[in-house]
C-alpha positions as a LaTeX table, in Angstrom:
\begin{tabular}{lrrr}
\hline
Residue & $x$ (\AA) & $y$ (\AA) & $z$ (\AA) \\
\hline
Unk1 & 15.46 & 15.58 & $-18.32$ \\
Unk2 & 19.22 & 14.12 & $-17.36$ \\
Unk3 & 17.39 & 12.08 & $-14.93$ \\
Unk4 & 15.06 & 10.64 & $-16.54$ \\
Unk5 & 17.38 & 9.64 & $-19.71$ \\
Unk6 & 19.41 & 8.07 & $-16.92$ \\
Unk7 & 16.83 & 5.93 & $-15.53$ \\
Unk8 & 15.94 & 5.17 & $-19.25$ \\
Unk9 & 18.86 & 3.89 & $-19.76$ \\
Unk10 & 19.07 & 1.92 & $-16.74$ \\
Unk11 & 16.52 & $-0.34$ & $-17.40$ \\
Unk12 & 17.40 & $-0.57$ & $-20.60$ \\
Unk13 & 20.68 & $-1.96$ & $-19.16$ \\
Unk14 & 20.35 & $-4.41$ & $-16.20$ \\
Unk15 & 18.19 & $-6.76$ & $-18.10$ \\
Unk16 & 21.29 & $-7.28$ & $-20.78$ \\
Unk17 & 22.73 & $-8.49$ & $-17.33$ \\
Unk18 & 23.49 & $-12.19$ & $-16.08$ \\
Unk19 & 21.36 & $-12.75$ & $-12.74$ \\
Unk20 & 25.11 & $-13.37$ & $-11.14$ \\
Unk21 & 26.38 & $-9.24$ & $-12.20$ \\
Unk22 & 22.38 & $-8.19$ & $-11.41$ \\
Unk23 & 23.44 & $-9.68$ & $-7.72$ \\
Unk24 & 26.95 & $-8.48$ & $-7.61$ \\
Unk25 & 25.38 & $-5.35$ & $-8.22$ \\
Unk26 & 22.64 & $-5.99$ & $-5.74$ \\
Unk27 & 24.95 & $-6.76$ & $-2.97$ \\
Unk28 & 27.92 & $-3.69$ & $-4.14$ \\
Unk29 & 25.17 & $-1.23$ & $-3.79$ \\
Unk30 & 24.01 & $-2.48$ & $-0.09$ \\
Unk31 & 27.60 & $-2.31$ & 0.96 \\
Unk32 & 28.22 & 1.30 & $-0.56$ \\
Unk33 & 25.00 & 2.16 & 2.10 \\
Unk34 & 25.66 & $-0.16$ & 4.75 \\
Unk35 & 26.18 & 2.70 & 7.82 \\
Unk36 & 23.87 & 4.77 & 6.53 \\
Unk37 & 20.49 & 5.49 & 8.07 \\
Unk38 & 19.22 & 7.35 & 4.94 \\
Unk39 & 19.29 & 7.28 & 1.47 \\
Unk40 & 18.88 & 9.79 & $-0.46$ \\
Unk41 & 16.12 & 9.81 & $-3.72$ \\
Unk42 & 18.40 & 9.03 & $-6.26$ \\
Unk43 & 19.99 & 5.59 & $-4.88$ \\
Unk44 & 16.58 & 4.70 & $-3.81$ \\
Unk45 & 15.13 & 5.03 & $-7.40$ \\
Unk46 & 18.74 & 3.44 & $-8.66$ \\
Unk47 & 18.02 & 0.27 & $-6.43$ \\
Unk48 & 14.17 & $-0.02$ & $-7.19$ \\
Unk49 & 15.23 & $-0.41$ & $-10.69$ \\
Unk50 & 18.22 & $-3.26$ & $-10.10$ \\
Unk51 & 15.44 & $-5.07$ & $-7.96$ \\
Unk52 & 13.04 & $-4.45$ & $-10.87$ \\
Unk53 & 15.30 & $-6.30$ & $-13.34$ \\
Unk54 & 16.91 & $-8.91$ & $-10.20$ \\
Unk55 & 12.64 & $-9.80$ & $-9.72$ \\
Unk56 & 12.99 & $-11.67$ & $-13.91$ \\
Unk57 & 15.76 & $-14.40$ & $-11.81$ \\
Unk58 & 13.50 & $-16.13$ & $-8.97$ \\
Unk59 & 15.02 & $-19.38$ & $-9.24$ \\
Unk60 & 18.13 & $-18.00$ & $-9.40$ \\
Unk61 & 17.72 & $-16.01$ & $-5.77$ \\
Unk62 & 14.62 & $-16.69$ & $-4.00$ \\
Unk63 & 16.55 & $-18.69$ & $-1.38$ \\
Unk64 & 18.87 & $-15.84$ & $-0.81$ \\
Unk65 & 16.12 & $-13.07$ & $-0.88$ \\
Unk66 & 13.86 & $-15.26$ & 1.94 \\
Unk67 & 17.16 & $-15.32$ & 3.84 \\
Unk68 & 17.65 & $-11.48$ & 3.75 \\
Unk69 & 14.25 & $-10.71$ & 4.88 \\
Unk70 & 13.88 & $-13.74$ & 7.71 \\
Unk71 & 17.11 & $-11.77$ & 8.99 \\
Unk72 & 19.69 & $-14.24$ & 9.01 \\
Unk73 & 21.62 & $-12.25$ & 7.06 \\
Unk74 & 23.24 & $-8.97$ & 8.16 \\
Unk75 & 26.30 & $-8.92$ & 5.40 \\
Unk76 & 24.36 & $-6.59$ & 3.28 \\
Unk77 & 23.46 & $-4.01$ & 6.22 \\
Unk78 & 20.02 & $-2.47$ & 7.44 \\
Unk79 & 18.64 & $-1.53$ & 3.75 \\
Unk80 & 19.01 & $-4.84$ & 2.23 \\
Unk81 & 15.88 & $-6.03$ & 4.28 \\
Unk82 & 13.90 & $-2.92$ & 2.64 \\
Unk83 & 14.63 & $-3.78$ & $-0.86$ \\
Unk84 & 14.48 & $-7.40$ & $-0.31$ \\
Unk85 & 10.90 & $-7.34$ & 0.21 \\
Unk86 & 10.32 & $-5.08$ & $-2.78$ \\
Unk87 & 12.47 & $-7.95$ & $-4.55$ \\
Unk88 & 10.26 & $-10.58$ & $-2.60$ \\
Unk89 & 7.03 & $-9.04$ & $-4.46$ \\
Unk90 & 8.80 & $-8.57$ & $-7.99$ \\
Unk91 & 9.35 & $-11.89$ & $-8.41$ \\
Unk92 & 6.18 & $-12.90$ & $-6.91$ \\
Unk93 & 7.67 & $-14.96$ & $-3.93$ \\
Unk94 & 4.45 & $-16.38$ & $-2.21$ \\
Unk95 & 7.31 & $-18.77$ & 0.35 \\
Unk96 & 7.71 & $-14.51$ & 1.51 \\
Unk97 & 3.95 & $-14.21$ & 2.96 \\
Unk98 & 4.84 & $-15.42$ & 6.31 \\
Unk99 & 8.31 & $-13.61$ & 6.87 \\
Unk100 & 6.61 & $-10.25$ & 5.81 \\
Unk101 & 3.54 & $-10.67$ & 8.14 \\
Unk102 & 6.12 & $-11.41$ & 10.95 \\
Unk103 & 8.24 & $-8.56$ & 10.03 \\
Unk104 & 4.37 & $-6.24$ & 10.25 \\
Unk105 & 3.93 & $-7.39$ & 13.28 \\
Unk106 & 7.87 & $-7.10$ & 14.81 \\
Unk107 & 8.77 & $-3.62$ & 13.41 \\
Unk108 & 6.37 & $-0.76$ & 12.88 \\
Unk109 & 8.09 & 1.08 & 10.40 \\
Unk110 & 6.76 & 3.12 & 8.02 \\
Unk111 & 9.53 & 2.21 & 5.48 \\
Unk112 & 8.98 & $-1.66$ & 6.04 \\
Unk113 & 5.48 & $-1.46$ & 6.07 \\
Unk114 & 5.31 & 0.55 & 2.67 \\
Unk115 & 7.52 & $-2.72$ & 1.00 \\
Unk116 & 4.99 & $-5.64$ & 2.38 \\
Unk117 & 1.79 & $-3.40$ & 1.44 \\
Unk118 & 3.92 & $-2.98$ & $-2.28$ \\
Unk119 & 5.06 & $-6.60$ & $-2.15$ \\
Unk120 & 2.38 & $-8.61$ & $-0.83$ \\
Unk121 & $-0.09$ & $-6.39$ & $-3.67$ \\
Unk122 & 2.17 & $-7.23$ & $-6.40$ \\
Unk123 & 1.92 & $-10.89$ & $-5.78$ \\
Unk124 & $-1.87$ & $-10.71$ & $-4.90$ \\
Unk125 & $-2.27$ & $-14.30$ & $-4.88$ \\
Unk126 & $-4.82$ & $-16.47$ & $-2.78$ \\
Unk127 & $-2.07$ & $-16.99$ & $-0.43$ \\
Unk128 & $-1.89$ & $-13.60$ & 0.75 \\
Unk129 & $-5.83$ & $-12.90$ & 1.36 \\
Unk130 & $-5.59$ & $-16.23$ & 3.12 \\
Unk131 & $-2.29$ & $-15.41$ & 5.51 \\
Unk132 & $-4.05$ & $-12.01$ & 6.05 \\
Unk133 & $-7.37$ & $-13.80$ & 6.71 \\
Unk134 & $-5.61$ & $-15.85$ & 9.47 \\
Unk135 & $-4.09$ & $-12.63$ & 11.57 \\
Unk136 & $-6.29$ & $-9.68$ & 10.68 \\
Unk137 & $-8.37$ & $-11.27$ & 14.84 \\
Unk138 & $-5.50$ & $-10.78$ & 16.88 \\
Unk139 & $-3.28$ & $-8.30$ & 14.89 \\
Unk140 & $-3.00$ & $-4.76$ & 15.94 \\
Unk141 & $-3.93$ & $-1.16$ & 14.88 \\
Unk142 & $-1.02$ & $-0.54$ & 12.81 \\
Unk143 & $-1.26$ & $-3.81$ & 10.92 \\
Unk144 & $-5.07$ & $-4.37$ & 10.53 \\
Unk145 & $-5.10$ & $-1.07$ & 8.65 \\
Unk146 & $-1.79$ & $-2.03$ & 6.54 \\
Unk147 & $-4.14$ & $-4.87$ & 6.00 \\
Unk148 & $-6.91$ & $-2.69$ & 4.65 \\
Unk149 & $-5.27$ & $-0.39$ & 2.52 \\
Unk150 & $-3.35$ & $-3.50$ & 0.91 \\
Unk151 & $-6.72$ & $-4.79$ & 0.12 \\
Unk152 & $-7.81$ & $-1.96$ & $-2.03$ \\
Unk153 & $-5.01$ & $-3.26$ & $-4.69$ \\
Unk154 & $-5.62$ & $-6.62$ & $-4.67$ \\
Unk155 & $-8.61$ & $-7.23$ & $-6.84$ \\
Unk156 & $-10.23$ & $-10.53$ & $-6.36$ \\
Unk157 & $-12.92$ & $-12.30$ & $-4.68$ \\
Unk158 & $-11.49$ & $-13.51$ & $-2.32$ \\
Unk159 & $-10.24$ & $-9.98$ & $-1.39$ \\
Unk160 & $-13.47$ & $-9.01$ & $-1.07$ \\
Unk161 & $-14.98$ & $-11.84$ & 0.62 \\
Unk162 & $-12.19$ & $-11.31$ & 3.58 \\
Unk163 & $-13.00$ & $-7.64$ & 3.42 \\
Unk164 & $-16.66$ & $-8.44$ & 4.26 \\
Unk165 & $-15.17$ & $-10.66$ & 6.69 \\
Unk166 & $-13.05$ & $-8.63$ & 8.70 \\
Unk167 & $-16.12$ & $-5.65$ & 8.23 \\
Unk168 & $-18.11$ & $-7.93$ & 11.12 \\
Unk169 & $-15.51$ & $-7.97$ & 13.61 \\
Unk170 & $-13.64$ & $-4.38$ & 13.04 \\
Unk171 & $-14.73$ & $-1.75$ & 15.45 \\
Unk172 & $-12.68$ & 0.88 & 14.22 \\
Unk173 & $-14.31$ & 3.94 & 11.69 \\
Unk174 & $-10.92$ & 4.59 & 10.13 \\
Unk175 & $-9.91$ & 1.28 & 9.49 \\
Unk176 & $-13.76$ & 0.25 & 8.50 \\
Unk177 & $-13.75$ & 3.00 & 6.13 \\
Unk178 & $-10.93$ & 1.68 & 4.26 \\
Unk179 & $-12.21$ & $-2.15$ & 4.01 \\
Unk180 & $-15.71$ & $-0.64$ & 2.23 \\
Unk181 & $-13.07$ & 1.26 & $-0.23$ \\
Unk182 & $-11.31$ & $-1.63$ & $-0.91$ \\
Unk183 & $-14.95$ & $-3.78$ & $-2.08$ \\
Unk184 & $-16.05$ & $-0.91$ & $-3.90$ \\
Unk185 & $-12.84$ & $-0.58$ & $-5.54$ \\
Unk186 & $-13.13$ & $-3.84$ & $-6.57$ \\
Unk187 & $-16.42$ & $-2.89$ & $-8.24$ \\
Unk188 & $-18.48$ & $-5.83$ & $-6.05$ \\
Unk189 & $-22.27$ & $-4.83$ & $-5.83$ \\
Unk190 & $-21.83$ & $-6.74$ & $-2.66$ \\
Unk191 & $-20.20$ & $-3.71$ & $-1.25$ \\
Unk192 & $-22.83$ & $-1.18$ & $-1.96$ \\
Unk193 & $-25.80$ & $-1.72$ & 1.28 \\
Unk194 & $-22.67$ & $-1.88$ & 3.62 \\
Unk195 & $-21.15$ & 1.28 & 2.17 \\
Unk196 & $-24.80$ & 2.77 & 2.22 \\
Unk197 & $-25.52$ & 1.62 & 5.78 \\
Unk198 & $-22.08$ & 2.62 & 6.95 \\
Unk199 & $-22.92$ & 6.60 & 5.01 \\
Unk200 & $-26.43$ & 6.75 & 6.54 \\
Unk201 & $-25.46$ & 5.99 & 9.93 \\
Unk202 & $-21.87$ & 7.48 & 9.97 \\
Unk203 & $-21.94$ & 11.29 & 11.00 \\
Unk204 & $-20.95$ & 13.33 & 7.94 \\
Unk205 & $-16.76$ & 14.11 & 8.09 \\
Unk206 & $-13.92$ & 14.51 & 4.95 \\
Unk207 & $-13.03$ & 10.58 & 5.62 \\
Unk208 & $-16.95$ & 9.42 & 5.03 \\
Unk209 & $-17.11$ & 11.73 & 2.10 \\
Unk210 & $-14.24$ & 8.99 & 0.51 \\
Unk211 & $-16.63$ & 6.48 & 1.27 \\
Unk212 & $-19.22$ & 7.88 & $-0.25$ \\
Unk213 & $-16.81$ & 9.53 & $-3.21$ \\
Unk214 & $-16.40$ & 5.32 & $-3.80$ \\
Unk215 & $-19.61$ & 4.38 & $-3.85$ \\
Unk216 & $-21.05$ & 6.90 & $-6.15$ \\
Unk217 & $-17.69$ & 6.22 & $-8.20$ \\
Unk218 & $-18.03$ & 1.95 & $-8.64$ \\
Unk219 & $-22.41$ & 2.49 & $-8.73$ \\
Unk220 & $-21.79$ & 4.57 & $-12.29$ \\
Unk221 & $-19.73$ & 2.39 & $-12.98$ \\
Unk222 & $-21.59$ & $-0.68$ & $-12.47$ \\
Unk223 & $-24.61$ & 0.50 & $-13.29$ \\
Unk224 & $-26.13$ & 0.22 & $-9.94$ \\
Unk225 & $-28.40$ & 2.47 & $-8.02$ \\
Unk226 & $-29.46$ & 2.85 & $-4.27$ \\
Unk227 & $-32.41$ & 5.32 & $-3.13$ \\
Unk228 & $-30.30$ & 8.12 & $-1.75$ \\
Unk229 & $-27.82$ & 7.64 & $-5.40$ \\
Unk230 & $-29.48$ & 10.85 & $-6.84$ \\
Unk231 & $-29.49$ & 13.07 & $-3.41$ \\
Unk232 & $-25.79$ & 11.94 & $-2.85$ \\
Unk233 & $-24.65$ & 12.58 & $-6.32$ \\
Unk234 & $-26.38$ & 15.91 & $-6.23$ \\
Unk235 & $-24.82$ & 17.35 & $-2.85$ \\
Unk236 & $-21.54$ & 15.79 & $-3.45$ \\
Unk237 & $-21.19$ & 18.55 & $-5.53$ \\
Unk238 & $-20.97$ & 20.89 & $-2.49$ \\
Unk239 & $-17.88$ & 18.23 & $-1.04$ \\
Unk240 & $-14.99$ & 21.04 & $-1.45$ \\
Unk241 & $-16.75$ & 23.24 & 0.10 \\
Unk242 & $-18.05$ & 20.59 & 3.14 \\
Unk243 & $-14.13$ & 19.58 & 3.47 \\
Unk244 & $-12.81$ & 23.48 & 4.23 \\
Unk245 & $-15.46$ & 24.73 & 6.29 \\
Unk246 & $-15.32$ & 21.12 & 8.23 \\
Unk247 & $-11.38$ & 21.86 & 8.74 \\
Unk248 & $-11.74$ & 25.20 & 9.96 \\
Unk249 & $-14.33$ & 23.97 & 12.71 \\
Unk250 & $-11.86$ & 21.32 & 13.12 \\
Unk251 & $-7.79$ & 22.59 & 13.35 \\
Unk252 & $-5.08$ & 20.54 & 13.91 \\
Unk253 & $-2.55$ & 20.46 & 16.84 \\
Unk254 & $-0.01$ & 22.76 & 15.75 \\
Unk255 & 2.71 & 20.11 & 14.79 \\
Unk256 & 0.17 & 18.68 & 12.62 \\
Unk257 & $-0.60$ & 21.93 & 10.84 \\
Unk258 & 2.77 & 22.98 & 10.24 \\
Unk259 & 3.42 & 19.60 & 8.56 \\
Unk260 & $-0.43$ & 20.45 & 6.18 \\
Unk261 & 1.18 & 23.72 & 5.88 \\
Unk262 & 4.11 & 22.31 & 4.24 \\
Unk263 & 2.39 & 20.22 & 1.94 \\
Unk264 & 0.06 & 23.01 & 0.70 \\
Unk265 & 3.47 & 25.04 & $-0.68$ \\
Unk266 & 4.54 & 22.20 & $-2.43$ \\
Unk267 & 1.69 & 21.31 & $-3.66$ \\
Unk268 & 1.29 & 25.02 & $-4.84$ \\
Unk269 & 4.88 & 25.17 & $-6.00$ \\
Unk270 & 4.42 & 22.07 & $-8.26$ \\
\hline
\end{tabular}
């Protein structure tokens, strides 16, 4: 489609590009958007795809990207800080670890908070399990389970050895459920008897099911086996089923529903 070709073409493009017209670029299209509060699908996808090619010139920018996302500079308006940390993880800008993890813990967005999970996974270094390793005690809610979830896509021992970690001190099912994801999705057999434990002692709901969805998953895998493997395997056959009678007992509060609602014409549309 026209679309597509365009964004072919695109990438094909900004890479024949100096770093100093990839930047002019950079900071035209932030000043085209710099009153705006949205953007629509189209620029979004445009800028990904200048910060994809900007992310080859690290020596080049680092020192201005740090300075975009630290906030000391506003010339480039509200949506430069976005794309700066997607920039920050495209070229793999560990000096970025501790501005993002202050920006977590400063602005709950959901628009900021998609970027560092992106950004700190595509650097994925020991430098990031560590910085996470040193907040995940005293951080909140909202940014122990960005923690989580960022966890499941870095894959690395140390990932999973600060999963473990954080599993002895974190109270909360959701966010525990997501930590035993992210060391089976790392395919560690050291995540299998707290996965197992977690399933046996866990009443049954759609969000254990994932957990044990994982497990099963990374044992075939691995070639591992616990005594319940074969009664698990067997009834997760019945899991559909489990997940719409358990919603029916279960309904959301109508603002909720009219949002699943939503999603189920699209998803029957597509």
């Amino acid at each position: 489609d026209l679309d597509s070709k365009d964004a072919i073409r695109e990438r094909i493009w900004f890479p024949s590009r100096s770093a100093e017209e990839l930047w002019g670029d950079f900071d035209e299209f932030f000043q085209t958007h710099e009153n705006e509060e949205s953007i629509s699908d189209e620029d979004f996808d445009f800028g990904c795809r200048l910060v994809e090619a900007l992310g080859r010139h690290r020596d080049e920018y680092s020192g201005q990207v740090l300075e975009i996302i630290s906030g000391n500079s506003d010339e480039l308006g509200p949506w430069a800080e976005v794309f700066a940390i997607r920039l920050a993880g495209e070229m793999k800008l560990e000096a970025a670890i501790p501005l993002m993890m202050s920006t977590l813990h400063e602005v709950p967005d959901d628009w900021i908070n998609e970027e560092c999970h992106r950004a700190f996974a595509k650097i994925g270094s020991e430098a990031v399990v560590a910085h996470f390793a040193s907040d995940y005690a005293t951080s909140e809610w909202f940014e122990r389970m960005s923690i989580a979830c960022t966890l499941e896509d870095i894959h690395s021992d140390e990932a999973v050895q600060a999963c473990l970690d954080f599993l002895k001190i974190e109270e909360d099912q959701d966010i525990r459920e997501i930590l035993l994801q992210s060391i089976l999705f790392n395919f560690s057999t050291e995540g299998i008897e707290p996965a197992r434990q977690f399933i046996l002692e866990t009443p049954l709901d759609p969000d254990v099911l994932e957990v044990r969805s994982a497990l099963l998953t990374a044992c075939k895998l691995m070639g591992e086996r616990f005594p319940e493997f074969d009664a698990w395997l067997e009834d997760s056959k019945n899991d559909q089923e489990f997940r719409r009678k358990w919603h029916e007992e279960h309904p959301l509060p109508d603002d909720e529903e009219d949002f699943e609602d939503d999603d189920s014409e699209d998803d029957e549309f597509q």
